[in-house]
ZALOBA-499312 format. One line per field, with one value per residue (C-alpha): x, y, z; residue in three letters. Coordinates in Angstrom, 2 decimals, m for minus. Example, Ala and Ser with C-alpha at 12.3 -4.5 7.8 and 13.67 -1.06 7.14 Angstrom:
BEGIN
east	(12.30 13.67)
north	(m4.50 m1.06)
up	(7.80 7.14)
rest	(ALA SER)
! end
This chain:
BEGIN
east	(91.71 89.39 90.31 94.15 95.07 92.12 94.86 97.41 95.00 94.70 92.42 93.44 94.68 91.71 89.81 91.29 89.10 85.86 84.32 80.56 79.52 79.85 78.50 80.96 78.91 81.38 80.06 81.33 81.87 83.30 86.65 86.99 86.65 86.68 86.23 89.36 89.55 86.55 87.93 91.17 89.08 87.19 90.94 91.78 88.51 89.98 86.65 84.47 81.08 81.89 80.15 80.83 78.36 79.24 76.55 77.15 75.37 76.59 79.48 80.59 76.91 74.93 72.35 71.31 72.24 70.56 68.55 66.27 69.26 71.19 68.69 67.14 70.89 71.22 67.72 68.69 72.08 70.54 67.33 69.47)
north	(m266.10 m263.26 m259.89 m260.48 m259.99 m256.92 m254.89 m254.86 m254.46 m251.25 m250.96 m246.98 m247.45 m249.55 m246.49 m244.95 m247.05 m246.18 m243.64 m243.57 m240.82 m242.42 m241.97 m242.79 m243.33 m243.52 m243.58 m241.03 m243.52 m246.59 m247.85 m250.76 m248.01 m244.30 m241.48 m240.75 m243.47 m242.37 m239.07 m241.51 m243.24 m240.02 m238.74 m241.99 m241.93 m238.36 m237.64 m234.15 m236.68 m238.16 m237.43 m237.74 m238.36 m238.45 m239.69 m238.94 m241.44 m244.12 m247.20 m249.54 m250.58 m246.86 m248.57 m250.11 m246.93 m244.37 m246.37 m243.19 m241.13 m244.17 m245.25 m241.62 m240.55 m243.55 m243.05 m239.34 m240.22 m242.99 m241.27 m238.00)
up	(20.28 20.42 18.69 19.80 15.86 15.15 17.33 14.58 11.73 10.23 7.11 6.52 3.21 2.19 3.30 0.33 m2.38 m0.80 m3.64 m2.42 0.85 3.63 7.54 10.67 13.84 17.30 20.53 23.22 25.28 23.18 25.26 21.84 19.23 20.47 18.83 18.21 16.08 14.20 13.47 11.85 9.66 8.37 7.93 5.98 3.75 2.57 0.96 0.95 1.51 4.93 8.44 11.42 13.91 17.77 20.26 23.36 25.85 23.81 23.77 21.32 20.56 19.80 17.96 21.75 23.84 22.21 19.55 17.85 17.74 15.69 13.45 12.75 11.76 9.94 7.87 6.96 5.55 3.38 2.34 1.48)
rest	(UNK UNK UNK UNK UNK UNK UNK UNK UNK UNK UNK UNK UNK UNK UNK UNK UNK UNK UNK UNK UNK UNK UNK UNK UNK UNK UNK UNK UNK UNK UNK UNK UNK UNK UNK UNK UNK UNK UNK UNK UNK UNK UNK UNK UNK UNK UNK UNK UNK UNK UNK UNK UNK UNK UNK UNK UNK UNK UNK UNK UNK UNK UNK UNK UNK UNK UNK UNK UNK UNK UNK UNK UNK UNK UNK UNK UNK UNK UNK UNK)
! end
């Protein structure tokens, strides 16, 4: 029940296929997925057009913590 089976899932190779940029948000403070984990699935996209984007008053749900800072990086990474 829950996420009990998200702990064993690991999408890293499915990373791989991604051929479009792409922009990782993580939160500072996110205990679910921390930035270390962001900086794995950068790793795992192996691509030259990824960012990585760390905010640092935020948790698992930046788009609430620090809403302007989200949704401003967010609109410069698609309008780019």
């Amino acid at each position: 029940m829950g996420f009990d089976g998200e702990k064993e899932m690991d999408q890293r190779e499915a990373l791989r296929r991604i051929e479009i940029p792409v922009l990782v948000l993580a939160g500072a403070l996110d205990p679910i997925t921390p930035v270390a984990s962001a900086e794995e699935i950068v790793a795992a996209l192996g691509r030259p057009d990824v960012e990585l984007e760390v905010l640092g008053a935020s948790g698992h749900f930046a788009h609430l913590s620090e809403p302007d800072r989200f949704f401003s990086l967010v609109q410069s990474f698609v309008l780019a």
